[in-house]
Phi, psi and omega in degrees: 000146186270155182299161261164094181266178180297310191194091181239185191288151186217102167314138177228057138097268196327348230266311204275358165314296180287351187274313191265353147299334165299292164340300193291352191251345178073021178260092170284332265204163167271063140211192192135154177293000194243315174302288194315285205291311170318311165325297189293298190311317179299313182321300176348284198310274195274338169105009191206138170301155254204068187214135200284134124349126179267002193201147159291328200297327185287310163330303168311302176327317189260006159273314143300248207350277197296023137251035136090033177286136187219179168328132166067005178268208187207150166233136139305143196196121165309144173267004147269078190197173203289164171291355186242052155279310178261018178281327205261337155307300174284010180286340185297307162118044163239145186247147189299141157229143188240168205229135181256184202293159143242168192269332196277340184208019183058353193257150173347120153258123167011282202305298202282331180301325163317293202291006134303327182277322201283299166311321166306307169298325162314319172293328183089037211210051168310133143296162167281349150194179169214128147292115175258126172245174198248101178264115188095358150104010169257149188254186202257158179290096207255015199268330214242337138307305160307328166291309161322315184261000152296287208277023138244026174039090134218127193287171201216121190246121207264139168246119199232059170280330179247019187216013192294113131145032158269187205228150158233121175056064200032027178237170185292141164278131223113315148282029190224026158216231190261323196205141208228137150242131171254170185234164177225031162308146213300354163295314188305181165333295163224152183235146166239018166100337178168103183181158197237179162241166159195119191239184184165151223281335201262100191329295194308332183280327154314300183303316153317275192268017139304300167325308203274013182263325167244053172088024193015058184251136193261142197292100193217127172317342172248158185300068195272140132232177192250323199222150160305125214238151171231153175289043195271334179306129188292158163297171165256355159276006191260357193274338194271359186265006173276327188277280207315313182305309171327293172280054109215057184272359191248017159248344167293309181301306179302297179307341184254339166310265172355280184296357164259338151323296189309316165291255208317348140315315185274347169271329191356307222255019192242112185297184188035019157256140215188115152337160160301149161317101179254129203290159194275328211272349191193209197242118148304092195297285170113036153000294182230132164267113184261183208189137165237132178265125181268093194310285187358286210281326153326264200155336186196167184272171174309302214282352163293334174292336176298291184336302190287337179298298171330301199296325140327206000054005202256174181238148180190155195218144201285167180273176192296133157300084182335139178305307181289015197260310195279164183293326180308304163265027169285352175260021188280151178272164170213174203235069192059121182245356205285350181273323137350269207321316208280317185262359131345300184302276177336314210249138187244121156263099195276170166313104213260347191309134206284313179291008183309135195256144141343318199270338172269344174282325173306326175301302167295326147306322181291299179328299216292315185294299161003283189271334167299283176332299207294330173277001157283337164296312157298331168273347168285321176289327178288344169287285135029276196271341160272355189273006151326274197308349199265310168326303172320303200301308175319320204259006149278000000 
């Protein structure tokens, strides 16, 4: 049987229609007709001018810089998220304060960033942004955040990496700060195989970080710059496998969204197992259908369930290793992590891919019940066996 991934890329027929026009025109290269239209279409799409990217991460990076984050500030960032939400804080040479989870929706919870802004602010010692990220394609409770970073004047740079076509109080995820990045890794939702977005309501800042995405070269006849530039620009052949990809994320959402329904339909009757909180204010992509295990009530722990996953064939992975957890950031201050910890500890990401058949899924529900039944079968015989000796000893 073939492996049973995590997450792989899915074509939806047009893509290569724009790859081979790219080819045939000879625009290979970052500039070209499928980046201007990938730009547009997406602005379309989401509702904010645009510009495509070679990474979510090189987004994150020029969004900061365009709230002016630098050398010696500090940013806020949940530490439950992948590292390169807060890695591109230090390529600025400013450092991360990580913020922990809420159990309703796993994403920056409210509460402790007031009670981060509010000691900070006593201190005088405000960040210079906060990154939110939309984890697991659910956006973060963004009305009581977004009020906090009013009333401490701190922008708010969205990382909607893992979350393109979810929704909050009906608006695109993404459209609820200063400046939002997506990512288009062969993994996400859609994919062009490896390319960022960075969109923001402020025309000028977009034209800004497009310049500063190819090098900043100032307009001259010879190679000049002014400002420090970076090699971030997407291709156009690869923005053409984005425009293809595009037109069908709200089916790509719906199919994945299914598949993480189904896996909770077919556990109903299994304790200690549970979906991630798809929140009531907005539409949950289910990017990765996550889970939490309670081992008592399961039967095994996460990561013995992985294990057994493995022995399937199936790939299945832990949810993210909080940040104040890695070695690269333990010595960053932080703001409560034990919720962090927990579903770190707890959460498993099963096989999420929009092309997923019934049937390989049907493959990965039988593992999972599997390694559940047999170690409750296993922990009944040791039980057993130890109520043995106590008997012998009654009837002696």
């Amino acid at each position: 049987m073939n492996r049973i991934l995590l997450s792989v890329p899915h074509m939806g027929g047009t893509e290569q229609i724009y790859v081979n026009e790219a080819f045939a025109s000879n625009w290979l290269s970052t500039v070209g007709p499928n980046i201007d239209a990938f730009e547009r279409e997406f602005e379309q799409r989401i509702g904010l001018p645009a510009v495509a990217l070679s990474s979510g991460t090189a987004a994150i990076h020029l969004g900061l810089r365009l709230l002016g984050v630098g050398a010696g500030d500090e940013v806020l960032c949940p530490s439950l998220t992948f590292a390169a939400s807060c890695n591109p804080v230090r390529y600025l040479g400013a450092a991360p304060v990580f913020l922990d989870s809420e159990s309703a929706t796993w994403n920056l919870d409210p509460n402790i960033l007031e009670d981060a802004l509010r000691k900070r602010s006593r201190q005088k010692n405000l960040p210079s942004a906060l990154i939110v990220v939309h984890l697991y394609g659910q956006c973060a409770d963004m009305d009581p955040i977004a009020s906090l970073c009013r009333a401490y004047e701190v922008p708010v740079l969205e990382d909607t990496a893992e979350s393109l076509g979810a929704t909050y109080r009906n608006q695109a995820a993404g459209t609820l700060g200063s400046v939002a990045a997506f990512s288009f890794n062969g993994n996400k939702i859609i994919t062009t195989t490896g390319g960022g977005m960075l969109v923001s309501s402020n025309q000028t800042w977009i034209e800004k970080a497009r310049f500063w995405s190819q090098q900043a070269r100032d307009p001259a006849l010879w190679y000049q710059h002014s400002e420090l530039g970076y090699n971030y620009r997407m291709s156009n052949v690869l923005a053409g496998i984005g425009r293809g990809q595009l037109s069908v994320l709200d089916l790509r959402v719906s199919q994945r969204r299914a598949v993480a329904l189904r896996y909770r339909d077919s556990f109903s009757d299994l304790p200690g197992i549970c979906l991630m909180p798809q929140a009531s204010f907005g539409e949950h992509t289910n990017w990765l259908a996550c889970f939490l295990i309670e081992e008592r009530e399961f039967g095994c722990s996460r990561d013995r369930l992985i294990r057994s996953l493995d022995e399937a064939n199936v790939e299945a992975r832990p949810v993210w290793k909080p940040m104040h957890l890695q070695p690269l950031y333990a010595g960053c201050e932080r703001y409560g992590g034990a919720v962090a910890e927990d579903l770190f500890r707890r959460g498993i990401c099963l096989p999420s891919s929009s092309s997923l058949s019934e049937r390989d899924q049907l493959i990965v529900v039988n593992a999972v019940r599997r390694a559940a039944n047999a170690n409750r079968l296993d922990s009944l015989k040791e039980s057993r066996t130890s109520l043995l000796p106590r008997k012998m000893e009654a009837g002696n």
